[in-house]
PDB file of N, CA, C, O and CB in Angstrom:
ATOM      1  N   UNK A   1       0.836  -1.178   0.000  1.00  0.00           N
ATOM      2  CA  UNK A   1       0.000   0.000   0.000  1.00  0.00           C
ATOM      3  C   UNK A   1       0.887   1.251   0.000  1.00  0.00           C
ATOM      4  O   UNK A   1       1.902   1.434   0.671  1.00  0.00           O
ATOM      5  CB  UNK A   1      -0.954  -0.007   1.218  1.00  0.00           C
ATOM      6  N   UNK A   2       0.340   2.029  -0.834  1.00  0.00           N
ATOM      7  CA  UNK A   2       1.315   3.591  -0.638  1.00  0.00           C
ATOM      8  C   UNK A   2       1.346   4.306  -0.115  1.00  0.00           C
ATOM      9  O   UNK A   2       0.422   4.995  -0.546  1.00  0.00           O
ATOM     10  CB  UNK A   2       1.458   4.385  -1.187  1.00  0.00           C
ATOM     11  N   UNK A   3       1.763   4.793   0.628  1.00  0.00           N
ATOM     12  CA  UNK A   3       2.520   6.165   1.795  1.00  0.00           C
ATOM     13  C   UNK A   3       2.564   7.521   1.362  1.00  0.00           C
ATOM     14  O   UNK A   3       3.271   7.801   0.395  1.00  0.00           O
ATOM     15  CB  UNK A   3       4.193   5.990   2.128  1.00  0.00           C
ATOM     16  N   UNK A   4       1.909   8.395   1.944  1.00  0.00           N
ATOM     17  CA  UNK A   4       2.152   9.441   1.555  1.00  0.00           C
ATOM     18  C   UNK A   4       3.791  10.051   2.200  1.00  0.00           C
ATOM     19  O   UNK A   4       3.890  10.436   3.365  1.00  0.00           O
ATOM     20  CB  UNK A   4       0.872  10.167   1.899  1.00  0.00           C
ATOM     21  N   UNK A   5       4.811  10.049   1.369  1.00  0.00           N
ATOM     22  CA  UNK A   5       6.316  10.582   1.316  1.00  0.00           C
ATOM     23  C   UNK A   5       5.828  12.047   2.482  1.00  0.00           C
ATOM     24  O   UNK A   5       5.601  11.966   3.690  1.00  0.00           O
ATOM     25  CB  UNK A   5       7.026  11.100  -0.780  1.00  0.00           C
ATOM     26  N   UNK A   6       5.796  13.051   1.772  1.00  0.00           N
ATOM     27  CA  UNK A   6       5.548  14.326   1.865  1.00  0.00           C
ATOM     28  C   UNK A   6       4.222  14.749   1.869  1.00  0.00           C
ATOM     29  O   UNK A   6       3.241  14.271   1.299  1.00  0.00           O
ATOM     30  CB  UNK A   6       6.145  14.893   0.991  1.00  0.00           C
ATOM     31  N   UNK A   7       4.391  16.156   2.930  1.00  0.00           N
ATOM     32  CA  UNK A   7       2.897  16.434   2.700  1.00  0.00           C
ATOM     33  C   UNK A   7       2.646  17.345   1.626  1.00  0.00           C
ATOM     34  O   UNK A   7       3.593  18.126   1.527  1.00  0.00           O
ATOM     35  CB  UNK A   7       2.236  17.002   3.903  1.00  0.00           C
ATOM     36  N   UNK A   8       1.896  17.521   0.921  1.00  0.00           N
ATOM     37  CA  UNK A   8       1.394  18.551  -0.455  1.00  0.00           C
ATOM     38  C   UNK A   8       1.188  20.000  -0.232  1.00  0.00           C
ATOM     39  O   UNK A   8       0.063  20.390   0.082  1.00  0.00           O
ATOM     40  CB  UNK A   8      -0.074  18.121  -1.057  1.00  0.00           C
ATOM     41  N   UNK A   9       2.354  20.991  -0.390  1.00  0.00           N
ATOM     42  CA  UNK A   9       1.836  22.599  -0.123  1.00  0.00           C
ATOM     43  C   UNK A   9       0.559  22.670  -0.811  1.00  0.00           C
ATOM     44  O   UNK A   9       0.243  21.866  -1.688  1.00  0.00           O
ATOM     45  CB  UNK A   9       2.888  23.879  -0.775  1.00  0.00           C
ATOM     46  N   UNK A  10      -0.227  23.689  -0.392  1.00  0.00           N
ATOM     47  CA  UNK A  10      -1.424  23.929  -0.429  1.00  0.00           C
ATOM     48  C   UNK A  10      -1.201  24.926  -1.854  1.00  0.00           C
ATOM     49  O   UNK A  10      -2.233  25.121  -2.495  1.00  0.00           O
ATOM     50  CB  UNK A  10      -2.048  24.524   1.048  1.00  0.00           C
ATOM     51  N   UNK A  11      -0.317  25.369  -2.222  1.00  0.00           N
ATOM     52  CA  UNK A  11      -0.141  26.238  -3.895  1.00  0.00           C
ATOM     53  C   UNK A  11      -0.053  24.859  -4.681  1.00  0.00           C
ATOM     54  O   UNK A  11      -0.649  25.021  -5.746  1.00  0.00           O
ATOM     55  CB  UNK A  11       1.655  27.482  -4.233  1.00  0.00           C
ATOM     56  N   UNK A  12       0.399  23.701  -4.597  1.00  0.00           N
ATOM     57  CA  UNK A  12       0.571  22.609  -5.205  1.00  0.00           C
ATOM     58  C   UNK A  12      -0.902  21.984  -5.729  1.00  0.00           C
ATOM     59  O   UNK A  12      -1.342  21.538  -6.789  1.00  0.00           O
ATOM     60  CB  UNK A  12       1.354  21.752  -4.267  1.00  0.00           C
ATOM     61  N   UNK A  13      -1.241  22.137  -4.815  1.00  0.00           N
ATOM     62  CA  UNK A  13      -2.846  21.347  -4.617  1.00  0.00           C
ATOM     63  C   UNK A  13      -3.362  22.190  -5.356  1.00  0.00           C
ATOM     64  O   UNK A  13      -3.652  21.759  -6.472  1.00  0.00           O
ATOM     65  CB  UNK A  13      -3.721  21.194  -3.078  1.00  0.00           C
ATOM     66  N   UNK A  14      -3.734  23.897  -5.036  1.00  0.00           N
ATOM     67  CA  UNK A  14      -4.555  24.780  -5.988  1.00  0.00           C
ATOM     68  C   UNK A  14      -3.942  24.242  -7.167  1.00  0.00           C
ATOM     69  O   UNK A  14      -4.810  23.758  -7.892  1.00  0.00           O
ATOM     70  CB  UNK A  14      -4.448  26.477  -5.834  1.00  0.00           C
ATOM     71  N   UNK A  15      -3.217  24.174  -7.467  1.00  0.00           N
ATOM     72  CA  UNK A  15      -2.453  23.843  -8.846  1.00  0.00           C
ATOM     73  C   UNK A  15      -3.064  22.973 -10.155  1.00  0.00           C
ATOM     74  O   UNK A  15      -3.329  22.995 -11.357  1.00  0.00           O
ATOM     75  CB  UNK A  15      -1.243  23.051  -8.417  1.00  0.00           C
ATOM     76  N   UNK A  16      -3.064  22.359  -9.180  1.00  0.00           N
ATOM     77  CA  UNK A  16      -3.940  20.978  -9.877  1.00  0.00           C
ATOM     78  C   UNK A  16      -5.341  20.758  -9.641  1.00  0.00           C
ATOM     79  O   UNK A  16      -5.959  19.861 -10.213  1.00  0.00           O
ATOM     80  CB  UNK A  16      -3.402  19.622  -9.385  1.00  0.00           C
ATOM     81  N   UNK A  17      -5.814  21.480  -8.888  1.00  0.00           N
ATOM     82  CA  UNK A  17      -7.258  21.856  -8.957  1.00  0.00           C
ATOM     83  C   UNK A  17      -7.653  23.205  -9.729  1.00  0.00           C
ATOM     84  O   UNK A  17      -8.739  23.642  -9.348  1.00  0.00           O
ATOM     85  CB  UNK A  17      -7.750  21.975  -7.530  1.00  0.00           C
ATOM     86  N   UNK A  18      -7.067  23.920 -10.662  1.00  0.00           N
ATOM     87  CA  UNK A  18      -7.419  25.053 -11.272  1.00  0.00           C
ATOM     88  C   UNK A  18      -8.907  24.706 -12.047  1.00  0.00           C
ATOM     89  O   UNK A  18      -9.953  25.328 -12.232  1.00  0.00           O
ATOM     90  CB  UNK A  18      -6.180  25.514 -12.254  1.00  0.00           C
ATOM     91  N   UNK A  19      -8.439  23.487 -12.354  1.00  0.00           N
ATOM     92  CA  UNK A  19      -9.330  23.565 -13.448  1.00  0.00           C
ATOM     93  C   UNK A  19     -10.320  22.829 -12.865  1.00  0.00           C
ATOM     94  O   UNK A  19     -10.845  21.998 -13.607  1.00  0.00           O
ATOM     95  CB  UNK A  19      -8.858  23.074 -14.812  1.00  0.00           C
ATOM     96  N   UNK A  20     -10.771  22.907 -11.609  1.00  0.00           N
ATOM     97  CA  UNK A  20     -12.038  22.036 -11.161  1.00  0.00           C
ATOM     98  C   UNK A  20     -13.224  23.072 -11.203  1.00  0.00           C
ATOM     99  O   UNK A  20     -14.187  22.693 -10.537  1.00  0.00           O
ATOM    100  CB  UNK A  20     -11.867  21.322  -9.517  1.00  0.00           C
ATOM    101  N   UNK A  21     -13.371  24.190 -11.775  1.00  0.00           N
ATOM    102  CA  UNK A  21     -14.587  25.252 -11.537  1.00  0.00           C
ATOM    103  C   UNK A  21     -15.662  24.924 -12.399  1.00  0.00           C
ATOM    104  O   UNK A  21     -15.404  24.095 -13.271  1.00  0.00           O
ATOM    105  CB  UNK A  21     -14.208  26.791 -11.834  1.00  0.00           C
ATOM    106  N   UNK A  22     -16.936  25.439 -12.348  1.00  0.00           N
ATOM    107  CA  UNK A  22     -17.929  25.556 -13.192  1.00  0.00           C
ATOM    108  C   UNK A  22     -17.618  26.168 -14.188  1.00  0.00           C
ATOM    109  O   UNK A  22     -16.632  26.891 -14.330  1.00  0.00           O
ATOM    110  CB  UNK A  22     -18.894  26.022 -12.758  1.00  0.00           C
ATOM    111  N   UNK A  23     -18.580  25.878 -15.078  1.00  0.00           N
ATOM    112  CA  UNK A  23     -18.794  26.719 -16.425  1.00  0.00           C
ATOM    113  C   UNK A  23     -20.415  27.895 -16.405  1.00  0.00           C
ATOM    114  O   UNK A  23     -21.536  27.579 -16.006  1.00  0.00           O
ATOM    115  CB  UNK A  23     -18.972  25.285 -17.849  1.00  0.00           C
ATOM    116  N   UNK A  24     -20.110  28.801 -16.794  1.00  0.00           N
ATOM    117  CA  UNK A  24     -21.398  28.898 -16.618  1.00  0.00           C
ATOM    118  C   UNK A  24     -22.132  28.949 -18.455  1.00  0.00           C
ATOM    119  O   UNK A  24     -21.602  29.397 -19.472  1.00  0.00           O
ATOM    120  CB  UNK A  24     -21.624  30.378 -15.528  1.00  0.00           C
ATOM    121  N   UNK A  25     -23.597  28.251 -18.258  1.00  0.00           N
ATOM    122  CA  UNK A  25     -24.239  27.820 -19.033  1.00  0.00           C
ATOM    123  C   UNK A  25     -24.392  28.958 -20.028  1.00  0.00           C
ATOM    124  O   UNK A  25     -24.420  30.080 -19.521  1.00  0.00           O
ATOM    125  CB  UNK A  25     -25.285  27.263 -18.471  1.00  0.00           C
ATOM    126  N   UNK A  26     -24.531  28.855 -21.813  1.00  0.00           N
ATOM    127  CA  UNK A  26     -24.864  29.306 -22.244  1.00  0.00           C
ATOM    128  C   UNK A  26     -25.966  30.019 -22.736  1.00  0.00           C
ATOM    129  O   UNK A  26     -26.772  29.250 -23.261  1.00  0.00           O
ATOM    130  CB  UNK A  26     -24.507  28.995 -22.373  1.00  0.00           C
ATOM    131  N   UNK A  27     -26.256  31.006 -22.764  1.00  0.00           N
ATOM    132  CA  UNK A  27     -28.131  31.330 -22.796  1.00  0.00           C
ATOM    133  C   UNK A  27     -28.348  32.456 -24.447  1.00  0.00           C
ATOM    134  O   UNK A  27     -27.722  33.327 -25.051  1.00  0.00           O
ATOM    135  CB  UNK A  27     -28.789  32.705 -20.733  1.00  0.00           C
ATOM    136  N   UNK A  28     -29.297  31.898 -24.528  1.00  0.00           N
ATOM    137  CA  UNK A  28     -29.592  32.574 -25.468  1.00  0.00           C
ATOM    138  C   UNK A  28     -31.028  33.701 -25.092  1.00  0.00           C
ATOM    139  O   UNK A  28     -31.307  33.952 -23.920  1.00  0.00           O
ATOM    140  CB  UNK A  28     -29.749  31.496 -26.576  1.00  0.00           C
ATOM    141  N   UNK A  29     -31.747  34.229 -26.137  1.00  0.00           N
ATOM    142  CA  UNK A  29     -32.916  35.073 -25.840  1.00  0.00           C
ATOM    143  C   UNK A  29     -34.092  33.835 -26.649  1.00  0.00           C
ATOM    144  O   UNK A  29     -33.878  33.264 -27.718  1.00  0.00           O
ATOM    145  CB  UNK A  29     -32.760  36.977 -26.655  1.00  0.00           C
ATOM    146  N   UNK A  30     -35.144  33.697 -25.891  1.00  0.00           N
ATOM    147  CA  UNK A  30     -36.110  33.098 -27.082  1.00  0.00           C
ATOM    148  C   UNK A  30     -36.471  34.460 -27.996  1.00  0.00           C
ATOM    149  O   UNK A  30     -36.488  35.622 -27.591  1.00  0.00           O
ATOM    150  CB  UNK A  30     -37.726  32.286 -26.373  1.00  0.00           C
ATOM    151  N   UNK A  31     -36.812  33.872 -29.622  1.00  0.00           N
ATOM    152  CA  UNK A  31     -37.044  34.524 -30.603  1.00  0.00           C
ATOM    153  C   UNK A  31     -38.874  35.191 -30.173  1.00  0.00           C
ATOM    154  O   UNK A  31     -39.386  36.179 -30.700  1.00  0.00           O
ATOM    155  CB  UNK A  31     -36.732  33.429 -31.998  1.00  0.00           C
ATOM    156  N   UNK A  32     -39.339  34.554 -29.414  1.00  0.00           N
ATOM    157  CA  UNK A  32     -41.216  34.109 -29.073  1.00  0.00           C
ATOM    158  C   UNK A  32     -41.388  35.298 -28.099  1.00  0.00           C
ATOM    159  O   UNK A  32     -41.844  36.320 -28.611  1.00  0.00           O
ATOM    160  CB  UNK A  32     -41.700  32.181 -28.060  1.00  0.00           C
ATOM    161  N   UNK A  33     -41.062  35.338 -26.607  1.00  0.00           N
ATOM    162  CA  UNK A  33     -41.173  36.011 -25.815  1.00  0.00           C
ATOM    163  C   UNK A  33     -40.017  36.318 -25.217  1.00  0.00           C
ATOM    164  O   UNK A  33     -40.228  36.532 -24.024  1.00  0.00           O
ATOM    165  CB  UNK A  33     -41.954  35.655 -25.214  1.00  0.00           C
ATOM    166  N   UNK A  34     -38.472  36.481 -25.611  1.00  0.00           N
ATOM    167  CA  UNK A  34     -37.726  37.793 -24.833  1.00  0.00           C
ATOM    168  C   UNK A  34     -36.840  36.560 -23.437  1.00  0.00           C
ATOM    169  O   UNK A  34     -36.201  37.031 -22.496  1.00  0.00           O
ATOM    170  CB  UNK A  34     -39.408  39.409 -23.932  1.00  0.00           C
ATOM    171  N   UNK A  35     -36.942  35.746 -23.552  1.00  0.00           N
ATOM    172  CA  UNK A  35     -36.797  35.341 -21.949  1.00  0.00           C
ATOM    173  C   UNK A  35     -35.434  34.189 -22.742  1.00  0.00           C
ATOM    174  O   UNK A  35     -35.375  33.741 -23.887  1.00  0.00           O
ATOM    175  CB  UNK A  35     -38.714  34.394 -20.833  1.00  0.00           C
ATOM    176  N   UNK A  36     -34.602  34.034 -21.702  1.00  0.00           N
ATOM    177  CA  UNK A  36     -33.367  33.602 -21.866  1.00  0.00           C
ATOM    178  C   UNK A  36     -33.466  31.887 -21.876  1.00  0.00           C
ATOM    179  O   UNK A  36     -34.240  31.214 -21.196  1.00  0.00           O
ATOM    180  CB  UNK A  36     -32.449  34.269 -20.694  1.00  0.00           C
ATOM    181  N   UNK A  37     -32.615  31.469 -22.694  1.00  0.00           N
ATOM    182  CA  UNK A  37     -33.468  29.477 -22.587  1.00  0.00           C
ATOM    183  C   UNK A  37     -31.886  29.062 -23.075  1.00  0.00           C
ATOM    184  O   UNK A  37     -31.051  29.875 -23.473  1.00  0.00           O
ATOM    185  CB  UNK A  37     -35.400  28.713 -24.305  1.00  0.00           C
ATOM    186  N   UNK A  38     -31.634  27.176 -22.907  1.00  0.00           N
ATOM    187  CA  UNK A  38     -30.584  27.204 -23.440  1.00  0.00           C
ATOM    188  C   UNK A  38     -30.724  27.342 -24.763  1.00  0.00           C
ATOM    189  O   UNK A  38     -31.868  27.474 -25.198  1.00  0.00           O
ATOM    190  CB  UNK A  38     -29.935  26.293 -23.115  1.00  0.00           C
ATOM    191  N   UNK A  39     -29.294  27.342 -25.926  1.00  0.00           N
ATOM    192  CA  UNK A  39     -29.672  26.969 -27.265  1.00  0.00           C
ATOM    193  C   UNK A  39     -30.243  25.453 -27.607  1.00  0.00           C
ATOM    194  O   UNK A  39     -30.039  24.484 -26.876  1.00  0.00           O
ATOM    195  CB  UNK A  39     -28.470  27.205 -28.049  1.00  0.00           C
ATOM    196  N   UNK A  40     -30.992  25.411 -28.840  1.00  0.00           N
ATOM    197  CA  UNK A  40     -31.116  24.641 -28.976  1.00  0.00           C
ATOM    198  C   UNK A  40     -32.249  23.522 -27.998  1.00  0.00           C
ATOM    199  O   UNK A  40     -32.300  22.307 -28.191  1.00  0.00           O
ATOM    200  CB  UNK A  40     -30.046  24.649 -29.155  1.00  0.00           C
ATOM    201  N   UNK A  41     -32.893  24.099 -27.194  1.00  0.00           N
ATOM    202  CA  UNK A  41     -33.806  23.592 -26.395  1.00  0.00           C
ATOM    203  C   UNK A  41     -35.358  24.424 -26.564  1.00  0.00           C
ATOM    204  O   UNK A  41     -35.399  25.477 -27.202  1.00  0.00           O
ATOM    205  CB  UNK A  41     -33.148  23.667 -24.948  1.00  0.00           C
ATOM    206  N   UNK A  42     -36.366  23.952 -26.052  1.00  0.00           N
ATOM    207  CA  UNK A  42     -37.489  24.369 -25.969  1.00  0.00           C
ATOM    208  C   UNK A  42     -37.751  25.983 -24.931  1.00  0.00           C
ATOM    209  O   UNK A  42     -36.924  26.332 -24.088  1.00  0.00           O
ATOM    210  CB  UNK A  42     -38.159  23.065 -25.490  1.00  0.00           C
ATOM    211  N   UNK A  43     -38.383  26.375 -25.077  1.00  0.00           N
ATOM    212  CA  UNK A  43     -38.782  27.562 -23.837  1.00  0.00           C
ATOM    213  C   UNK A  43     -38.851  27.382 -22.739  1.00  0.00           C
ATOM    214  O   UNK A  43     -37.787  26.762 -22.746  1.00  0.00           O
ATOM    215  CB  UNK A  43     -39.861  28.128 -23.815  1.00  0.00           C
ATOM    216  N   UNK A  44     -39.121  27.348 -21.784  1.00  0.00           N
ATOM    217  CA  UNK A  44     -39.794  26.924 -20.847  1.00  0.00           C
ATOM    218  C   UNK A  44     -40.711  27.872 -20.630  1.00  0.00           C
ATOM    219  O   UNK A  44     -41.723  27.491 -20.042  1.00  0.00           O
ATOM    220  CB  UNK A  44     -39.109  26.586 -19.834  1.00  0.00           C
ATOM    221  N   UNK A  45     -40.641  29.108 -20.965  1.00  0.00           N
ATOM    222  CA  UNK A  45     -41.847  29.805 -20.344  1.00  0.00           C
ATOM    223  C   UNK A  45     -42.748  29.870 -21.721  1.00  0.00           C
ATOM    224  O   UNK A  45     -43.972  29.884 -21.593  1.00  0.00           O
ATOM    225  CB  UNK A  45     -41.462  31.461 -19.566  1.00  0.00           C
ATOM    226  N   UNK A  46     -42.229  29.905 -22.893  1.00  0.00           N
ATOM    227  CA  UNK A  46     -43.895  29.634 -23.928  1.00  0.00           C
ATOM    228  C   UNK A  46     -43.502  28.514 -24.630  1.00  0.00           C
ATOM    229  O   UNK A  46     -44.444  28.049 -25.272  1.00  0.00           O
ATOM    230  CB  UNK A  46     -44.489  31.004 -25.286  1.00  0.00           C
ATOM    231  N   UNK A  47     -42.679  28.027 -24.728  1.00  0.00           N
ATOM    232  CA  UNK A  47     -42.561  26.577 -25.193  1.00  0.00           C
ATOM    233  C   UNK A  47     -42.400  26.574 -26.904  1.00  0.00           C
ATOM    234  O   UNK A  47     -42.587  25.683 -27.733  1.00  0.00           O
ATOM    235  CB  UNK A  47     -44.027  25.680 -24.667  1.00  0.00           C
ATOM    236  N   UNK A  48     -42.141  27.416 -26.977  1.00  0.00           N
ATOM    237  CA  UNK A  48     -41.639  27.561 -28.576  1.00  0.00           C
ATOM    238  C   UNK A  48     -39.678  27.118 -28.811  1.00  0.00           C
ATOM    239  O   UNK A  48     -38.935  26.953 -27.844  1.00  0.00           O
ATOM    240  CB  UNK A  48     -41.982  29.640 -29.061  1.00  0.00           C
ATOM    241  N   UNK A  49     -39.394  27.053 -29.705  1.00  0.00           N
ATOM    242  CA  UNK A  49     -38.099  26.748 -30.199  1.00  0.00           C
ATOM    243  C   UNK A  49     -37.226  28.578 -30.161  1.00  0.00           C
ATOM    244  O   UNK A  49     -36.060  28.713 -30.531  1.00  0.00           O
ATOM    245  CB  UNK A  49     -38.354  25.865 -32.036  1.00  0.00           C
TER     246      UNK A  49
END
């Protein structure tokens, strides 16, 4: 079983976690009523494309 040698500075660790963040989602406007939806999906508030 493996041993941790050393302990990991904490700039090391951010390091390699940079890239663990969200994305935030793309939005578009519906063409129908004005209100923000993803692309490529239905409305949710009038249900048009």
């Amino acid at each position: 079983m493996a041993v941790q040698q050393r302990r990991v500075s904490k700039t090391r660790k951010a390091k390699r976690r940079t890239h663990y963040k969200l994305a935030t989602p793309t939005l578009v406007k519906c063409a129908n009523c004005g209100e923000y939806k993803l692309p490529h999906r239905l409305c949710p508030n009038c249900g048009a494309k």
